[in-house]
C-alpha positions as CSV (number, residue, x, y, z in Angstrom):
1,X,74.8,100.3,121.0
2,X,78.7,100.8,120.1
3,X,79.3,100.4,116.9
4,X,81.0,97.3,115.3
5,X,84.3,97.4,113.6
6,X,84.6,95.9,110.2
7,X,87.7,94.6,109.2
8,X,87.4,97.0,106.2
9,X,86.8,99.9,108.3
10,X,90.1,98.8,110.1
11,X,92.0,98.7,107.0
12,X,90.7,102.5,106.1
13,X,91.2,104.0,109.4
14,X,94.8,102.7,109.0
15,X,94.5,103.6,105.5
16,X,93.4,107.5,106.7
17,X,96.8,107.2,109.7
18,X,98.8,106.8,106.8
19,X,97.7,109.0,104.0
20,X,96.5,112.2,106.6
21,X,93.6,112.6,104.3
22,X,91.0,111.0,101.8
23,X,88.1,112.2,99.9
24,X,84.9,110.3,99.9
25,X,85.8,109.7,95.9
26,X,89.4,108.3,97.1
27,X,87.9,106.0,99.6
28,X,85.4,104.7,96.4
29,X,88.3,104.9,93.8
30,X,90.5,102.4,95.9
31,X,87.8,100.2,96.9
32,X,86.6,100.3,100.3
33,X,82.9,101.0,99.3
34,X,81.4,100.0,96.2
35,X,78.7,103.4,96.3
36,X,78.2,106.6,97.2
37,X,74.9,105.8,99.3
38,X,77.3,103.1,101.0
39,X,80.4,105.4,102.1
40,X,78.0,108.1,103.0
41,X,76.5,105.8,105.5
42,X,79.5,103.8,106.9
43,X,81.6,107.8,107.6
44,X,78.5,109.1,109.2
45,X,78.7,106.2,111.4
46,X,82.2,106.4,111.9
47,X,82.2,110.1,112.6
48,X,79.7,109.7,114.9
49,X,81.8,107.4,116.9
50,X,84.8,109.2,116.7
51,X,86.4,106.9,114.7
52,X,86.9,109.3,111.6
53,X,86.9,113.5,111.1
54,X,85.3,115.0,108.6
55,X,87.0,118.4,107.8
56,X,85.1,121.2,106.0
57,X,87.2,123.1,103.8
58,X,86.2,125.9,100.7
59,X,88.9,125.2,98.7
60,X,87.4,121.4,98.5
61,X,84.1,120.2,97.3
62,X,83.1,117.5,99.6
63,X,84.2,116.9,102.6
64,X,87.6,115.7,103.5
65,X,88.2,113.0,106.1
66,X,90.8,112.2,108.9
67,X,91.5,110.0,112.0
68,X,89.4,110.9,114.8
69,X,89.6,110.4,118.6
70,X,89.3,107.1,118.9
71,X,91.6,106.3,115.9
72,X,94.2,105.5,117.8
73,X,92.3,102.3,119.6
74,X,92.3,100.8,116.4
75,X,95.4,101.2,113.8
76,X,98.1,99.5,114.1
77,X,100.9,100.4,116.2
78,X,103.6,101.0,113.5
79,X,100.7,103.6,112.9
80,X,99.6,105.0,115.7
81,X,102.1,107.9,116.7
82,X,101.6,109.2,113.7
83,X,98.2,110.9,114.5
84,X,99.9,114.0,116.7
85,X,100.8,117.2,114.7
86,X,98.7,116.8,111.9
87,X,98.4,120.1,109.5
88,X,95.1,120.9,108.2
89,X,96.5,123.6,105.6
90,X,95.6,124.0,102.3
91,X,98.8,123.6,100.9
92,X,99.3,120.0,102.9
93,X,95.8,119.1,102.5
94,X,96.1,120.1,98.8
95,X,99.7,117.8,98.9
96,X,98.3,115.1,100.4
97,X,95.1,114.7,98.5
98,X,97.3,115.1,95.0
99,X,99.6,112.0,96.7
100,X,96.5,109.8,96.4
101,X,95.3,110.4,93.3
102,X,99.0,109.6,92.2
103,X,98.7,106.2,94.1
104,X,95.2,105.6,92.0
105,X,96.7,106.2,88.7
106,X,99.5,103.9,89.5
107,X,97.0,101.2,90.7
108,X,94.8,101.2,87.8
109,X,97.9,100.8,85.9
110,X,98.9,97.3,88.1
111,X,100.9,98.6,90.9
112,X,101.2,95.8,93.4
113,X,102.2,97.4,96.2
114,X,101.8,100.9,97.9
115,X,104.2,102.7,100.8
116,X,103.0,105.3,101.7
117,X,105.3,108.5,103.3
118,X,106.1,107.5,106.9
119,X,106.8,103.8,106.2
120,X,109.7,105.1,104.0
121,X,111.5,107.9,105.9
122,X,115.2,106.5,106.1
123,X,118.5,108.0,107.9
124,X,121.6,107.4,105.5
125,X,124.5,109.3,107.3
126,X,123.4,113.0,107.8
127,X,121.0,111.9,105.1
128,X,117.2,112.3,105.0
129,X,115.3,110.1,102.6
130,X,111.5,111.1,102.6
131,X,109.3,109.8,99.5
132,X,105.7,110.8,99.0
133,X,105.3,107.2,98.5
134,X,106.7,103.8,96.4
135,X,105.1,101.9,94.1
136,X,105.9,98.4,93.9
137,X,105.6,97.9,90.0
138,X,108.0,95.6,88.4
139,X,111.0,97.7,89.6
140,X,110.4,99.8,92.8
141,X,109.4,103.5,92.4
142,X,110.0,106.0,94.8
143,X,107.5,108.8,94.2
144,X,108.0,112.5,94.1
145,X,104.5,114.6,93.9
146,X,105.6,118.5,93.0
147,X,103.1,121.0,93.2
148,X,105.4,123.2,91.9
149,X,105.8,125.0,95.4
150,X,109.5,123.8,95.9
151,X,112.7,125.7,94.7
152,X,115.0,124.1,92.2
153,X,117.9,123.6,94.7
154,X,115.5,122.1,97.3
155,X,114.2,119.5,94.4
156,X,118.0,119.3,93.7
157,X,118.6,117.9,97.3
158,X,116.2,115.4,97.0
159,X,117.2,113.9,93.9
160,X,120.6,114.6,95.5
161,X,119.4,111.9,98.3
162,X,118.2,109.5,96.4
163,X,121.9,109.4,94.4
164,X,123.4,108.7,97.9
165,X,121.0,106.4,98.5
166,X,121.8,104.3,95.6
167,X,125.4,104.5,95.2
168,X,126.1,103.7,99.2
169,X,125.0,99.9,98.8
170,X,122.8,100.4,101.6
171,X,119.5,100.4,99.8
172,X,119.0,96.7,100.3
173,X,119.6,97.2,104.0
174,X,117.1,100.2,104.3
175,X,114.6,98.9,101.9
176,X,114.8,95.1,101.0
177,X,115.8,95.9,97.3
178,X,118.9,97.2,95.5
179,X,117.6,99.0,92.6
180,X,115.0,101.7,92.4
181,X,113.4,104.4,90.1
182,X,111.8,108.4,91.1
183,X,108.9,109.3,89.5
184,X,107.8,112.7,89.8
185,X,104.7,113.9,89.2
186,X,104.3,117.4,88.7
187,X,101.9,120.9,87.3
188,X,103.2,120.8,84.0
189,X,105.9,119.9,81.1
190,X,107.6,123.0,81.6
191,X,108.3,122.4,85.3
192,X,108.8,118.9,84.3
193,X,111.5,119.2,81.9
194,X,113.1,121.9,84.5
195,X,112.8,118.7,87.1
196,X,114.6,116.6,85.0
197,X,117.6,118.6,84.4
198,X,118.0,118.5,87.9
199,X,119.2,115.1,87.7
200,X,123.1,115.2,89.2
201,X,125.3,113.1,86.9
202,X,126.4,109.5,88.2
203,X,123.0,109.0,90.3
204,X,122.8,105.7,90.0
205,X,119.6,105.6,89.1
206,X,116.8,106.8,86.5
207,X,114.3,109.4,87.1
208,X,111.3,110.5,85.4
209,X,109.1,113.8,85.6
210,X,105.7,113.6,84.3
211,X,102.7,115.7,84.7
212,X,99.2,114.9,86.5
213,X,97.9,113.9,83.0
214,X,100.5,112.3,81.3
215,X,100.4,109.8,84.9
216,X,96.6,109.6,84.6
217,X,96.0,111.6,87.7
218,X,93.4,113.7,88.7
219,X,94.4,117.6,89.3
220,X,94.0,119.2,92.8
221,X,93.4,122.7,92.0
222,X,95.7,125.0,93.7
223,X,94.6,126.2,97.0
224,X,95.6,129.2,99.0
């Protein structure tokens, strides 16, 4: 007998289009499944189908889990081409994973609203704007998450972006609000206070580097 779609297990395969990866912990942590027994037995069931992929890794202690054949049969089309040309290195895996556990911090802290990376890529001019994410607290953030992999004038470009984006008066048109915040979340107070001096004067807008802990977000350990 096929197996019968839930409306939650809609909601997470979309869920899995848009963030390339979650844990098993993630998927609890966010609120799909209310136990371990229970999201053991639902991904079994939807890896069996096709409907999920579960990816063995050793730099990860459980497994991972992706969109799997039949994915694309389900999420929604704003979704759907994004399940080509997927990377399954550590380093994006290792990116990826640290994005979510961002986006859980910031939702036990009353975010409203999540975006995640491919709803937000924007063309302003020769311009590319491309979040990690954007909280919707009571001002919008755009999240940065730095593994500390980046070099200071790429960082620079970004931050570089974002002051474009805010002083063109275009934001409301590519976004649906005028005024915004960057959070980055990063390794460590060193790198973070080398973030922040990053900042260009006349950005037009405020950001913040914090660390993993200071955000309330679990560590991924550095993979190679």
């Amino acid at each position: 007998m096929a197996l019968k779609l839930t409306l939650r297990d809609k909601v997470l395969i979309d869920d899995l289009a848009l963030s390339h990866v979650l844990s098993r912990d993630q998927m609890l942590e966010l609120g799909y499944f209310g136990s371990v027994t229970r999201v053991n037995t639902r991904l079994r069931e939807l890896a069996r189908e096709g409907f999920v992929l579960p990816l063995e890794t050793p730099f990860f202690s459980q497994h991972l889990y992706a969109c799997g054949k039949l994915a694309n049969d389900v999420v929604s089309s704003r979704v759907s081409k994004l399940l080509s040309a997927r990377s399954a290195s550590p380093r994006f895996l290792q990116h990826a994973l640290a994005v979510t556990n961002v986006r859980i911090a910031l939702q036990k802290r009353g975010m409203a609203e999540w975006w995640a990376e491919q709803e937000l890529w924007r063309k302003l001019g020769g311009i590319e704007i491309r979040p990690d994410g954007l909280a919707r607290l009571q001002v919008p953030i755009f999240i940065e998450v730095d593994m500390g992999h980046v070099s200071p004038a790429k960082f620079q470009a970004k931050l570089l972006a974002y002051a474009a984006l805010a002083t063109s008066g275009e934001c409301k048109s590519l976004y649906e609000f005028s005024d915004f915040r960057v959070l980055t979340v990063t390794t460590g107070p060193l790198r973070a206070k080398r973030l922040r001096r990053l900042l260009p004067p006349d950005s037009g807008f405020s950001h913040l580097a914090q660390t993993f802990e200071e955000v309330g977000a679990a560590k991924v350990s550095s993979w190679s």
